[in-house]
Backbone as a printed PyTorch tensor [residue, N CA C, xyz], in Angstrom:
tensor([[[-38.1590, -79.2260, -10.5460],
         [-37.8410, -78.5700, -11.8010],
         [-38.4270, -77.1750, -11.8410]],

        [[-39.4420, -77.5240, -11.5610],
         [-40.4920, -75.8260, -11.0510],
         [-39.6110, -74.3500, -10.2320]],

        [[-39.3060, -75.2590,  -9.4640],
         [-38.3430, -74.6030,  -8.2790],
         [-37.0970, -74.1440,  -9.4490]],

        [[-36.3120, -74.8330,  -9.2320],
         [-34.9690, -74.4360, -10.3510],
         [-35.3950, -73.3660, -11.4690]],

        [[-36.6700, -73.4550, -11.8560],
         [-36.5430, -72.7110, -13.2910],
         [-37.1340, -71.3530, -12.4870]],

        [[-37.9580, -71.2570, -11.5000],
         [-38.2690, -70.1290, -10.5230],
         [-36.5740, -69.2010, -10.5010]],

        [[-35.7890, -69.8810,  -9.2820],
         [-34.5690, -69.4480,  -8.8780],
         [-34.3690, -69.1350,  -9.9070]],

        [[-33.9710, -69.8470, -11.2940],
         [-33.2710, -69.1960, -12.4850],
         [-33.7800, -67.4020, -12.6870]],

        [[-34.9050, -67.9270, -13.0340],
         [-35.5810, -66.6230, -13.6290],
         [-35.3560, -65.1120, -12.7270]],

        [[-35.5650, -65.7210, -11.3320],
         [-35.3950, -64.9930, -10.4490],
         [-33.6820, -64.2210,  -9.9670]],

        [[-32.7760, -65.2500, -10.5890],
         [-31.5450, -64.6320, -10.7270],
         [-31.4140, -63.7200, -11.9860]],

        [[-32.0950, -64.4430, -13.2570],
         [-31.4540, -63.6390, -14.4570],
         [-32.3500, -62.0620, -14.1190]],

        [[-33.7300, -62.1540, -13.3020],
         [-34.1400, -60.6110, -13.1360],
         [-33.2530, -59.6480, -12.6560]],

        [[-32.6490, -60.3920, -11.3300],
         [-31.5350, -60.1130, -10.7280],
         [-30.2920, -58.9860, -11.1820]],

        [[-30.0770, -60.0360, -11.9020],
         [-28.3690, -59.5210, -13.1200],
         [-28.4830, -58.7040, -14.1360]],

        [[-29.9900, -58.7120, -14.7090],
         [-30.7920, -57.9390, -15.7300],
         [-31.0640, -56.4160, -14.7490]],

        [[-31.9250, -56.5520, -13.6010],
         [-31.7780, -54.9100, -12.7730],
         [-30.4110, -54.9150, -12.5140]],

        [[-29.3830, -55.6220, -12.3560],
         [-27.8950, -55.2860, -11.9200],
         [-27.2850, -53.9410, -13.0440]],

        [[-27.4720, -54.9470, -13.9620],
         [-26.8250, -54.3510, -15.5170],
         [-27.5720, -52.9370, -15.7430]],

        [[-28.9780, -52.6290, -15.4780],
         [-29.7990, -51.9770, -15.9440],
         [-29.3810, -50.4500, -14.5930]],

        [[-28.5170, -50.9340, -13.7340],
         [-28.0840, -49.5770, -12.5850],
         [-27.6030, -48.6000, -13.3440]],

        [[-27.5550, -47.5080, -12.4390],
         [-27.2610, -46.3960, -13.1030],
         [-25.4570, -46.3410, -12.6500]],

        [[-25.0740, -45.5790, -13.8360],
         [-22.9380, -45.6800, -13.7000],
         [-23.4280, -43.9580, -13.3690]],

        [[-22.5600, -44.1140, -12.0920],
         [-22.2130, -42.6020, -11.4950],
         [-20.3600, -42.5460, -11.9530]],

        [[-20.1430, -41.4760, -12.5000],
         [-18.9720, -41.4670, -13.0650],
         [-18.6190, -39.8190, -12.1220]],

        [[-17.1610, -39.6160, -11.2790],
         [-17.2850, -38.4470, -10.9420],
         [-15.5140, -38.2100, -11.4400]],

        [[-15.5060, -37.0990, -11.9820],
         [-13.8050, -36.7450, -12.7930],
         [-13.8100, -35.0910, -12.0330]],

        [[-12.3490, -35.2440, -11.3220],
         [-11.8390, -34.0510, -10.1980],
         [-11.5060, -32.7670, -11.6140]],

        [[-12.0040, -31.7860, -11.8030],
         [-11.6040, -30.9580, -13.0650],
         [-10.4980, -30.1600, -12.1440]],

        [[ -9.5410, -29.7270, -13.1680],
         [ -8.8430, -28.6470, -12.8530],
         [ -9.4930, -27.5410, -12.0830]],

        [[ -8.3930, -27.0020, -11.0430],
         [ -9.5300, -25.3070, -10.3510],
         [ -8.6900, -24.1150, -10.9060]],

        [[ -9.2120, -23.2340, -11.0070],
         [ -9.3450, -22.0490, -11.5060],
         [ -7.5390, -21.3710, -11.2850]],

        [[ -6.8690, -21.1140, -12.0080],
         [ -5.3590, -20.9380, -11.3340],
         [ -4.6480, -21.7870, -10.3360]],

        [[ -4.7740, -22.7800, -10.8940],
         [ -4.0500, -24.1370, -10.9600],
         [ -4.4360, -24.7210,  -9.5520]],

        [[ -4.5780, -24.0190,  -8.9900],
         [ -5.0910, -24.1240,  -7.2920],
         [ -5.5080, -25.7740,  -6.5360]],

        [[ -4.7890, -26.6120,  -5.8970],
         [ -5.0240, -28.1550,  -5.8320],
         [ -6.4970, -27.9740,  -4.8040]],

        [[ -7.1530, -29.2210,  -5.3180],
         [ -8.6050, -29.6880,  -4.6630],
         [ -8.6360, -31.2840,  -4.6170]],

        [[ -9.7410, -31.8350,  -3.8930],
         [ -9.7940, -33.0340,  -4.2050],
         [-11.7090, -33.6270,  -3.5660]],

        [[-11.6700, -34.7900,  -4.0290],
         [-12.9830, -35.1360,  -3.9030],
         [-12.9970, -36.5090,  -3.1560]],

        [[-13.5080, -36.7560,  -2.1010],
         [-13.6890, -38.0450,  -1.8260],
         [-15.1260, -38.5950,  -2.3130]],

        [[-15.0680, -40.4320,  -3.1290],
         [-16.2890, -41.1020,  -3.7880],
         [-15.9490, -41.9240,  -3.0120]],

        [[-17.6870, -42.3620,  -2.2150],
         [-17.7660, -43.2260,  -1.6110],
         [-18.8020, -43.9800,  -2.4900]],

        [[-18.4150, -45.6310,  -2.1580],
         [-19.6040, -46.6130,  -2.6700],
         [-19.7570, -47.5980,  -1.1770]],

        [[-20.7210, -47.5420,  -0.4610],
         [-20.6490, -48.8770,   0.8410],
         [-19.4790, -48.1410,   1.9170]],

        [[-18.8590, -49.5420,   1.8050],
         [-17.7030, -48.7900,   2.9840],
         [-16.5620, -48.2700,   1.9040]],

        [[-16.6610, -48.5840,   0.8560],
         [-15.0950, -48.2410,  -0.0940],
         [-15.3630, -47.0740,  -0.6960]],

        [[-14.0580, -46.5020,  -0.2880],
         [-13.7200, -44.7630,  -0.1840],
         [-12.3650, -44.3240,  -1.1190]],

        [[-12.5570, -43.4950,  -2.3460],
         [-11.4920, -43.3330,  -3.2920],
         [-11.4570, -41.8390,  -2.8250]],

        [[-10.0910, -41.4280,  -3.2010],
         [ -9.8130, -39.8200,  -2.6080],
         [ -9.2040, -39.2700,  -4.4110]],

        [[ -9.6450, -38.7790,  -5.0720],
         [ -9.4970, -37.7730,  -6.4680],
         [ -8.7940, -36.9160,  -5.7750]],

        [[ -7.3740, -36.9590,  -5.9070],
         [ -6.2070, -35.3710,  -5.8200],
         [ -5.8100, -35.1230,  -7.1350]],

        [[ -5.9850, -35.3990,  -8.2180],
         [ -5.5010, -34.8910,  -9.3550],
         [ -6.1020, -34.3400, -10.6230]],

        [[ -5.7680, -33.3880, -11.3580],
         [ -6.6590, -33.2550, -12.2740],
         [ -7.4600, -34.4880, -13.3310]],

        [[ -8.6080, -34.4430, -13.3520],
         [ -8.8740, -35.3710, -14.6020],
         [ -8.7040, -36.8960, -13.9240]],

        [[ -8.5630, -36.7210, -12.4740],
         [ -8.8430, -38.1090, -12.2490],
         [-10.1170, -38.3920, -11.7900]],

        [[-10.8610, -39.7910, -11.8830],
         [-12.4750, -40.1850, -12.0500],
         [-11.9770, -41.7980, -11.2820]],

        [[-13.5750, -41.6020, -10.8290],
         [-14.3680, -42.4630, -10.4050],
         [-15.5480, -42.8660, -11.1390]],

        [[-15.7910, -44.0100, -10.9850],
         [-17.0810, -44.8120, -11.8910],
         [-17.5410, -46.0570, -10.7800]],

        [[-18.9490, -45.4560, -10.0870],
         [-19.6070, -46.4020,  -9.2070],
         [-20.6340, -47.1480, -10.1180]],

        [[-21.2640, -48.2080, -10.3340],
         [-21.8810, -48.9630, -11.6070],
         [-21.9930, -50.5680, -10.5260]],

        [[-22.0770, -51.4340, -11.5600],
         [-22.7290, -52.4890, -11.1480],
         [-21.7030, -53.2840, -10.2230]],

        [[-20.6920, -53.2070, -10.9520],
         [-19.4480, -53.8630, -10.4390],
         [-18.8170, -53.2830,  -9.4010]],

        [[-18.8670, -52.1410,  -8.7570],
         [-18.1180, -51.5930,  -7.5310],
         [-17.6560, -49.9180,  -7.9790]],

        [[-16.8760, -49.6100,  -6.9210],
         [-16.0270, -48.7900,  -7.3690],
         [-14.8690, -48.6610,  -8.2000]],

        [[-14.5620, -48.1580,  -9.1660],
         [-13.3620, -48.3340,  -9.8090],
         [-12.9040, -46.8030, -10.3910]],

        [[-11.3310, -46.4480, -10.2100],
         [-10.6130, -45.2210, -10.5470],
         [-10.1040, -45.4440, -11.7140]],

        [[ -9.9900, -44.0150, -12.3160],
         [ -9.1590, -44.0170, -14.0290],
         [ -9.0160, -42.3580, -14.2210]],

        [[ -7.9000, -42.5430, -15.5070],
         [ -7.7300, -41.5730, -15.3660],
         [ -8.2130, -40.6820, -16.5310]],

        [[ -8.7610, -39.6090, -16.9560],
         [ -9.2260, -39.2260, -18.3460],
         [ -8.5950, -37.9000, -18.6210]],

        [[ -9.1030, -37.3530, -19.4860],
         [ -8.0920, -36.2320, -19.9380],
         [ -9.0810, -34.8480, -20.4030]],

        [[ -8.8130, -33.6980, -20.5800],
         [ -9.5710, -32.3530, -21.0280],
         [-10.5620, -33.1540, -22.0810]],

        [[-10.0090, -33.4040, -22.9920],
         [-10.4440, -33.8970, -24.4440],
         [-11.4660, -34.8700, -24.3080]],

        [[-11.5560, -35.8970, -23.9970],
         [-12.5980, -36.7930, -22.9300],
         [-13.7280, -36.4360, -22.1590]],

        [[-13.1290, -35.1440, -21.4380],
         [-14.1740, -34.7080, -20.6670],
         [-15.3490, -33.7170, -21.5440]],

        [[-14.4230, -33.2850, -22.3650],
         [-15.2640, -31.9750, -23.3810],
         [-15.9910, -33.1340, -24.5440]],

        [[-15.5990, -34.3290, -24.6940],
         [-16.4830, -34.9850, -25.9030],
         [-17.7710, -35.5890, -24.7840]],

        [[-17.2370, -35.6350, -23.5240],
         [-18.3640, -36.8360, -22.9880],
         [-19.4700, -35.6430, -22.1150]],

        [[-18.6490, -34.8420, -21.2660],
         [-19.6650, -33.7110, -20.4910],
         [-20.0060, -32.0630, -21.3100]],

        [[-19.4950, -32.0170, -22.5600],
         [-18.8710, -30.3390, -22.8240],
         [-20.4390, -29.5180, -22.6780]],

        [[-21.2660, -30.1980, -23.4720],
         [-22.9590, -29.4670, -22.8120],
         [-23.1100, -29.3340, -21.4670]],

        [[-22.6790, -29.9750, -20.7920],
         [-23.1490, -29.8840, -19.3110],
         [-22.5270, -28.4150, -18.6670]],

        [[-21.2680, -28.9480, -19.1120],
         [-19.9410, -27.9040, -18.5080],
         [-20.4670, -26.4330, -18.8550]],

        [[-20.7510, -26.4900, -20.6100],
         [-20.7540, -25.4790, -21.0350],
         [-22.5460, -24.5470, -20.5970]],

        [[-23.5410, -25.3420, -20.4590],
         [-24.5830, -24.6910, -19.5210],
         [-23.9550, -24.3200, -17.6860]],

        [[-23.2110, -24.5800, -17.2870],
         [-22.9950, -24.0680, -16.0690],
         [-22.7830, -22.0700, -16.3030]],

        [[-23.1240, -21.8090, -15.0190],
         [-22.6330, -20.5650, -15.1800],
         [-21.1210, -20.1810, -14.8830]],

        [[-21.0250, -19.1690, -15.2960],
         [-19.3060, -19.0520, -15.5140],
         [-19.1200, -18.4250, -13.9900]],

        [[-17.5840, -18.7970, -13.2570],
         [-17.1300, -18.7010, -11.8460],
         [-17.6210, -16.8510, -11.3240]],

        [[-17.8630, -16.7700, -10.1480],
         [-17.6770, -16.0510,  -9.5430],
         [-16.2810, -14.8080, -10.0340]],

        [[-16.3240, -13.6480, -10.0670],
         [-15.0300, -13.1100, -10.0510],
         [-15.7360, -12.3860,  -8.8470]],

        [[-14.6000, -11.7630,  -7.6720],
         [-14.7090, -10.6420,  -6.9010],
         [-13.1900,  -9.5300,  -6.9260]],

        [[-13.7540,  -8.5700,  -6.9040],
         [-13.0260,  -7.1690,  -6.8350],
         [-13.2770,  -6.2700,  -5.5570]],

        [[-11.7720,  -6.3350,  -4.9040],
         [-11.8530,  -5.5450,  -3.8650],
         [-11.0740,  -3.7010,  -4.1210]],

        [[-12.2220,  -2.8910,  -3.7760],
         [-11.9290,  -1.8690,  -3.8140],
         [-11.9500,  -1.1100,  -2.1790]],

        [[-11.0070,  -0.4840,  -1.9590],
         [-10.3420,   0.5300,  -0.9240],
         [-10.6510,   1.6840,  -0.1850]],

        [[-11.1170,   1.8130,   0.7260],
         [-11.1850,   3.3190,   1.3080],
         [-10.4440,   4.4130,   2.0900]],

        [[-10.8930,   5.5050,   1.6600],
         [ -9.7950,   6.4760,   2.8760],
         [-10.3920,   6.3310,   4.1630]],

        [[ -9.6610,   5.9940,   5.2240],
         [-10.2050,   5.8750,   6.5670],
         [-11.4350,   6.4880,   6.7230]],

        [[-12.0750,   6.2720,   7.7700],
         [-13.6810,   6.9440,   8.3480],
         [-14.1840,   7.6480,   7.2270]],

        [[-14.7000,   7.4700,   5.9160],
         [-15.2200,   7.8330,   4.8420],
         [-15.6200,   6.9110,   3.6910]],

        [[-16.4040,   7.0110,   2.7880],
         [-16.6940,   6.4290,   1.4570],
         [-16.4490,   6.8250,   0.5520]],

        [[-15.0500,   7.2000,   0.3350],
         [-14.3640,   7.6990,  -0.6420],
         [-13.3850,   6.7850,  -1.1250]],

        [[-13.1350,   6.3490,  -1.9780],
         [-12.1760,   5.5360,  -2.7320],
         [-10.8290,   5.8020,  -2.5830]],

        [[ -9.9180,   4.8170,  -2.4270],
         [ -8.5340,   5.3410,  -2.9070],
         [ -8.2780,   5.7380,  -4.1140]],

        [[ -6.9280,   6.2160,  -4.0500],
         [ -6.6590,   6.4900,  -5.7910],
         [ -6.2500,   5.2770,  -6.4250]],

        [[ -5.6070,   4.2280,  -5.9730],
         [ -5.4950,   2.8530,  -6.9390],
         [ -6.9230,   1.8160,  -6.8290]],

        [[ -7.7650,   2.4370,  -5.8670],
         [ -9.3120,   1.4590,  -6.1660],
         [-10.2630,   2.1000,  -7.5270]],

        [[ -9.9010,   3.7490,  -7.5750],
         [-10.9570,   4.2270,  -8.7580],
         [-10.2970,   3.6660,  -9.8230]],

        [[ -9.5150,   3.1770, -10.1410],
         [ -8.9710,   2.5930, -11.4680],
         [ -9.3140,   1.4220, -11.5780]],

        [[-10.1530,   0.4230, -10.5670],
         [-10.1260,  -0.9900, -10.6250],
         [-11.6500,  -1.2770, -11.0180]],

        [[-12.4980,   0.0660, -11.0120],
         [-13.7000,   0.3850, -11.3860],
         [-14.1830,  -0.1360, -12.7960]],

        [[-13.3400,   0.6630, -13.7050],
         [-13.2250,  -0.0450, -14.7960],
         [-13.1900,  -1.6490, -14.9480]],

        [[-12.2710,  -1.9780, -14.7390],
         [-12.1880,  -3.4070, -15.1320],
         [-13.4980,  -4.6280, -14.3150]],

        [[-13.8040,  -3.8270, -13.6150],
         [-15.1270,  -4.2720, -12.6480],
         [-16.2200,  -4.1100, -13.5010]],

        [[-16.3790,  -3.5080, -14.0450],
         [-17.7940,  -3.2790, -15.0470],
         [-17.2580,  -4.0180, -16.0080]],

        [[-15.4900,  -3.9220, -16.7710],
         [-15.5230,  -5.1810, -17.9990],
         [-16.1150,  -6.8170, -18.0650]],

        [[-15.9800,  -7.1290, -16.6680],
         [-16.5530,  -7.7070, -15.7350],
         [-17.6520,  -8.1260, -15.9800]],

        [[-18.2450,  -7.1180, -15.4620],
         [-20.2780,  -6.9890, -15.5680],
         [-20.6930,  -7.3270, -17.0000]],

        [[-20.1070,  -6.6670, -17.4500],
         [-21.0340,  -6.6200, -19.0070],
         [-20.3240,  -7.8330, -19.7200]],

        [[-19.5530,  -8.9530, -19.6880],
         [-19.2400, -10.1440, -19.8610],
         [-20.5920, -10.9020, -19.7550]],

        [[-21.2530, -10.6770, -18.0780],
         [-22.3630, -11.8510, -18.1200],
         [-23.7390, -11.1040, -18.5270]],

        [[-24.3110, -12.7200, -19.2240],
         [-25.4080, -12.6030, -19.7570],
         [-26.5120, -11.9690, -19.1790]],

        [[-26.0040, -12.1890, -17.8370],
         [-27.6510, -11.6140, -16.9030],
         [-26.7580, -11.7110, -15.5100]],

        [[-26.3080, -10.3920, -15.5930],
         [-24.8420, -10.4340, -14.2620],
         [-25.7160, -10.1330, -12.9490]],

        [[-25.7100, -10.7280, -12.2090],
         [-25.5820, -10.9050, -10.3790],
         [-24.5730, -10.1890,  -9.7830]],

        [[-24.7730,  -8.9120,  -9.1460],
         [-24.0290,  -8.5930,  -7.9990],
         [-23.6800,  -8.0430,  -6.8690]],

        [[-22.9190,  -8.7920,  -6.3700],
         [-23.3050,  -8.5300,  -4.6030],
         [-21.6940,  -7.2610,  -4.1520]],

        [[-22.4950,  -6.3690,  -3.5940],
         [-21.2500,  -5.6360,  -3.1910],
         [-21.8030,  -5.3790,  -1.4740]],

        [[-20.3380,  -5.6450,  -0.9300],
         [-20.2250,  -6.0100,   0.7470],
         [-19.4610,  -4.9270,   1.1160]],

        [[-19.6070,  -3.9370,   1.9510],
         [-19.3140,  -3.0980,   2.8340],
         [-18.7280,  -3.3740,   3.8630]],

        [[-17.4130,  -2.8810,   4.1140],
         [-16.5480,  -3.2210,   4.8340],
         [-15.7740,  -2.4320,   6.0110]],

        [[-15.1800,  -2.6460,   7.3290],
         [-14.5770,  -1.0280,   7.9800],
         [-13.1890,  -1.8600,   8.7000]],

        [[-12.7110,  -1.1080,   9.3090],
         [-11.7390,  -1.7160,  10.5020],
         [-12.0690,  -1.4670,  11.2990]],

        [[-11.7590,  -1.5630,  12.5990],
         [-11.5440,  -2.1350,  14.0660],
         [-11.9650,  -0.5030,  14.5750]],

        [[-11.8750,  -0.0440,  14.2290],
         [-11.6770,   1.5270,  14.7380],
         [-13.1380,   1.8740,  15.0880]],

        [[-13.5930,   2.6780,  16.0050],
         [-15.0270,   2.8990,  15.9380],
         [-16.1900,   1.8580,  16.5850]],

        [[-17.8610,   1.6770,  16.9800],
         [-17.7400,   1.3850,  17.3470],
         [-18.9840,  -0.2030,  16.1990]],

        [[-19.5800,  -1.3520,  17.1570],
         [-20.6430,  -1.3960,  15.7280],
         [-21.2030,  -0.7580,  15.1030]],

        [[-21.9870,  -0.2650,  15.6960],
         [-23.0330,   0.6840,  15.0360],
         [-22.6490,   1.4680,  14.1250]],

        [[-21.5000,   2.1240,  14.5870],
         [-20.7120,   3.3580,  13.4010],
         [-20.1330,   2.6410,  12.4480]],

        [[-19.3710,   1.3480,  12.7630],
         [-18.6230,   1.1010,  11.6920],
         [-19.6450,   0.0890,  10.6730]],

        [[-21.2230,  -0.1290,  11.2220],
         [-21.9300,  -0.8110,  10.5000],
         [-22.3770,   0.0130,   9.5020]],

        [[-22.5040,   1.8860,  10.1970],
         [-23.2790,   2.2250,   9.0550],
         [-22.1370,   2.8160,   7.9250]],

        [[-21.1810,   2.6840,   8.2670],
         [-19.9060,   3.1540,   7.6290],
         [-19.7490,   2.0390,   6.6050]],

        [[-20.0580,   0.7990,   6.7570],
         [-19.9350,  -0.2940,   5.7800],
         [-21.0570,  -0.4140,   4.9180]],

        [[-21.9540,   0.4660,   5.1090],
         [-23.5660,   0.2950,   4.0750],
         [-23.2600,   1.3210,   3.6710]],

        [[-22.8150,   2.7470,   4.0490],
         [-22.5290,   3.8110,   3.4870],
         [-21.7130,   3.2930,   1.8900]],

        [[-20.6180,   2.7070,   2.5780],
         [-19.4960,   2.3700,   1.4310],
         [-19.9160,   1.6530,   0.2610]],

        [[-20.8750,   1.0040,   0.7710],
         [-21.5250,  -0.2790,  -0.2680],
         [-22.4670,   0.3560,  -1.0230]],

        [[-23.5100,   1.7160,  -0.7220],
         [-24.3750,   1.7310,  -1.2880],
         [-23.4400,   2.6160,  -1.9890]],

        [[-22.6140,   3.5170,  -2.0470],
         [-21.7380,   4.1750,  -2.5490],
         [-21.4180,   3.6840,  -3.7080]],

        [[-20.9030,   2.4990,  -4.0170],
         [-20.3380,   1.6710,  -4.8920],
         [-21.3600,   1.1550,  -5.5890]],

        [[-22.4850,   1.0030,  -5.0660],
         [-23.9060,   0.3310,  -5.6170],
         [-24.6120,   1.4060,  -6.4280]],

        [[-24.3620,   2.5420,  -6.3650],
         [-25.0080,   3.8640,  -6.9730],
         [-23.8650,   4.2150,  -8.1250]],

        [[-22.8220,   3.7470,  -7.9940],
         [-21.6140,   4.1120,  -9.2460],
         [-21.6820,   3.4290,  -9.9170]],

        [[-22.2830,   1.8800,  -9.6260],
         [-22.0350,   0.7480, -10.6430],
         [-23.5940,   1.3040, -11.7030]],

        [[-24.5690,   1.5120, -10.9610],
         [-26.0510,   2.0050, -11.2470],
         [-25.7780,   3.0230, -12.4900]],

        [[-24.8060,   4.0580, -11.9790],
         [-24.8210,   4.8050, -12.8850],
         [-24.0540,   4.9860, -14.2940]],

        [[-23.1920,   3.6920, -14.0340],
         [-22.2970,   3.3990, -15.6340],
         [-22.6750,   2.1080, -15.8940]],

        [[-24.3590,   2.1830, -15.7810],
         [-24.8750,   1.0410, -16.6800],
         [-25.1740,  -0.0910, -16.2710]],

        [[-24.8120,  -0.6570, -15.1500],
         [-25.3130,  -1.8930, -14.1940],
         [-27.2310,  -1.9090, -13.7330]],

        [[-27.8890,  -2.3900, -14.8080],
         [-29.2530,  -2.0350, -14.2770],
         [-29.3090,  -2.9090, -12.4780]],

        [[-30.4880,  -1.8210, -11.7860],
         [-30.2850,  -1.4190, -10.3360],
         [-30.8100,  -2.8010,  -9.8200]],

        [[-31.7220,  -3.3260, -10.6560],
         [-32.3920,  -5.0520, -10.3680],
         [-30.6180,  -6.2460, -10.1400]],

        [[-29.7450,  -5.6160, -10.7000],
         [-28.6970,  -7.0940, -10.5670],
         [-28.0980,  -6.4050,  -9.3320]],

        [[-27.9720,  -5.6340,  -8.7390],
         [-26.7780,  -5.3750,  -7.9990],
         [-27.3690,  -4.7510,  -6.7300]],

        [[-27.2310,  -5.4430,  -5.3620],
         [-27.6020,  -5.8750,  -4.0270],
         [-26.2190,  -4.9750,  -2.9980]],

        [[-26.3260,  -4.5360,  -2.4540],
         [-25.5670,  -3.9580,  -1.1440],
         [-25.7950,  -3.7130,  -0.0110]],

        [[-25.2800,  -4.8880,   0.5150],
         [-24.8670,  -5.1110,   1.9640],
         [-23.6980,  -4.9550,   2.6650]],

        [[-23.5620,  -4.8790,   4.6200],
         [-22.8240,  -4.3310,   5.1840],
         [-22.4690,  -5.2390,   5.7090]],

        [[-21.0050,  -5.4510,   6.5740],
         [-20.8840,  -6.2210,   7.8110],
         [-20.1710,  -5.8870,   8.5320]],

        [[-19.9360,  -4.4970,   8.3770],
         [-19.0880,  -3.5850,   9.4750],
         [-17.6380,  -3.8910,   9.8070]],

        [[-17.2190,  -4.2600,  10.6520],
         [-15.5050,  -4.4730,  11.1840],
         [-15.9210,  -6.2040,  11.5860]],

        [[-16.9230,  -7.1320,  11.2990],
         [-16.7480,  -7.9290,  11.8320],
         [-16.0440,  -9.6250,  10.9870]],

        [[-16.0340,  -8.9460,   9.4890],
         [-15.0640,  -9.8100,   8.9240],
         [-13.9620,  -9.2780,   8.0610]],

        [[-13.0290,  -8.9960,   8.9720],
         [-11.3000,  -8.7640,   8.6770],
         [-10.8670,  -9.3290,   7.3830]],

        [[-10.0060,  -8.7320,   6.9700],
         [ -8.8600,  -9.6890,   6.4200],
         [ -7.9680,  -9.6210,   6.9260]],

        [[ -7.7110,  -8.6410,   7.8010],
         [ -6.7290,  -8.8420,   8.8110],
         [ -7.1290,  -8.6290,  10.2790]],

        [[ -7.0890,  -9.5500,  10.8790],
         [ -7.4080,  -9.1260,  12.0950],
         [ -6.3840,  -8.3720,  13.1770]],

        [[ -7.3860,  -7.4710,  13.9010],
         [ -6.5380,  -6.6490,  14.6650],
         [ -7.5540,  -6.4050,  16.1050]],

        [[ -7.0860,  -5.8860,  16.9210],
         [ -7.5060,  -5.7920,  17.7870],
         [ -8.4890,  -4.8300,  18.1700]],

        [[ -9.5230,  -4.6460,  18.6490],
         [-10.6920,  -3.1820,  18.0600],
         [ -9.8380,  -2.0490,  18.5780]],

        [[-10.2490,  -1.2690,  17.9500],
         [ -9.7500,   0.0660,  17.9130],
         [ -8.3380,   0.4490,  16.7240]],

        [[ -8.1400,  -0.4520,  16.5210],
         [ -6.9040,  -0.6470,  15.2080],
         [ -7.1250,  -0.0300,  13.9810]],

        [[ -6.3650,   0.6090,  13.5040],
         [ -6.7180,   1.1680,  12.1650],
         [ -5.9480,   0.1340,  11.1380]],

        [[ -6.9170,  -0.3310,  10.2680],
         [ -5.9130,  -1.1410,   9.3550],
         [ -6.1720,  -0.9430,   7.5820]],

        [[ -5.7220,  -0.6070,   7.2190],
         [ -6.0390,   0.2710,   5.6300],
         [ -6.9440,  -1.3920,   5.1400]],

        [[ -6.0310,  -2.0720,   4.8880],
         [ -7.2470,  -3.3600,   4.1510],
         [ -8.4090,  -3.8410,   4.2000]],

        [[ -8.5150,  -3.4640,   5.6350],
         [ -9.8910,  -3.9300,   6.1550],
         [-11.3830,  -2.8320,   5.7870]],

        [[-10.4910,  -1.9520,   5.3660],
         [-11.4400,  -0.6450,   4.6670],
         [-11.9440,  -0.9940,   3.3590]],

        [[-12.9330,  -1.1400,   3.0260],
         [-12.8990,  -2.0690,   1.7020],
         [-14.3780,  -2.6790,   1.3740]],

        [[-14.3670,  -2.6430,   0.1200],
         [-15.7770,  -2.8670,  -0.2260],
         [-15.3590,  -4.1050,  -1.6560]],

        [[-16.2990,  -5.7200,  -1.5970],
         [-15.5150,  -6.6330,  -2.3290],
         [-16.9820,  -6.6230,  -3.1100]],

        [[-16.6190,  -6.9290,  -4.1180],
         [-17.6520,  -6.6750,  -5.4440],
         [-17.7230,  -7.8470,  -5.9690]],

        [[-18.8940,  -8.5880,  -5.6030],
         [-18.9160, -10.4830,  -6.2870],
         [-19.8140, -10.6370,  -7.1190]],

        [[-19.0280, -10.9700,  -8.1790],
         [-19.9080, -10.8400,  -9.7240],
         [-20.0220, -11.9730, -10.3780]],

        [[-21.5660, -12.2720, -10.8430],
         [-21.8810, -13.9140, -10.7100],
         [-22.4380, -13.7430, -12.3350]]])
């Protein structure tokens, strides 16, 4: 009888820490311009794949299990969470005239809306990356890409971007957006991208 009422007790502790687990709940949110993503939730060996907006997973006592929830759901059950995150990344790519740090004429206009930008966040972060093409050799086109950056880093400085948020770095001809073969002149790859956090 001793025994039996042991096992008992020893199961209901059991089912009592079962119940008492923590529910991991994970819901795939929409991405930023409609753009498809997805999430794989694993529990053990069982593996659910989230391709759709607003679809969830809930790992808990009982296993894995999928459902589907909606904006409205998510904003009554997470909207504090969501709403302490910081707001996405934007980046702005601005243009150069070949072998120089001079702007194009459709990049000085994008200036503007780059600082509307800035002064949106509360305590703005930003990174501006210096950029060259194929033309030239590292060295030149490295300092040609810090040239460009600090260029852009001294304009943002001077219409109000205090000099503590905003960082400029180079990486010369060695990440394209278009790749070409060295020595290539390629207007896009001239370019300085402005990532504002």
């Amino acid at each position: 009888m001793k025994r039996s009422l042991r096992a008992f007790a020893a199961l209901a502790a059991l089912a009592l820490l079962a119940a008492c687990a923590p529910i991991t709940n994970a819901v795939l949110l929409p991405e930023a311009g409609g753009k498809s993503s997805a999430v794989a939730v694993t529990h053990g060996d069982k593996q659910v794949v989230l391709d759709q907006p607003y679809a969830a997973a809930r790992d808990g006592a009982t296993g894995l299990t999928t459902y589907t929830t909606n904006e409205a759901e998510v904003q009554a059950r997470y909207g504090d969470a969501l709403a302490a995150q910081p707001a996405r990344a934007s980046t702005f790519t601005l243009y150069f005239v070949e072998g120089k740090d001079v702007l194009t004429d459709a990049s000085r206009q994008l200036v503007e809306r780059t600082l509307r930008e800035i002064a949106q966040r509360p305590v703005p972060d930003v990174l501006v990356v210096g950029h060259t093409d194929a033309v030239g050799s590292h060295a030149s086109n490295d300092a040609l890409a810090q040239q460009r950056a600090d260029f852009i880093r001294a304009e943002l400085i001077r219409l109000g971007v205090p000099a503590a948020n905003v960082q400029a770095i180079a990486r010369g001809k060695r990440a394209p957006v278009v790749p070409t073969a060295d020595g290539v002149a390629e207007p896009r790859n001239r370019r300085v991208e402005i990532i504002v956090r």
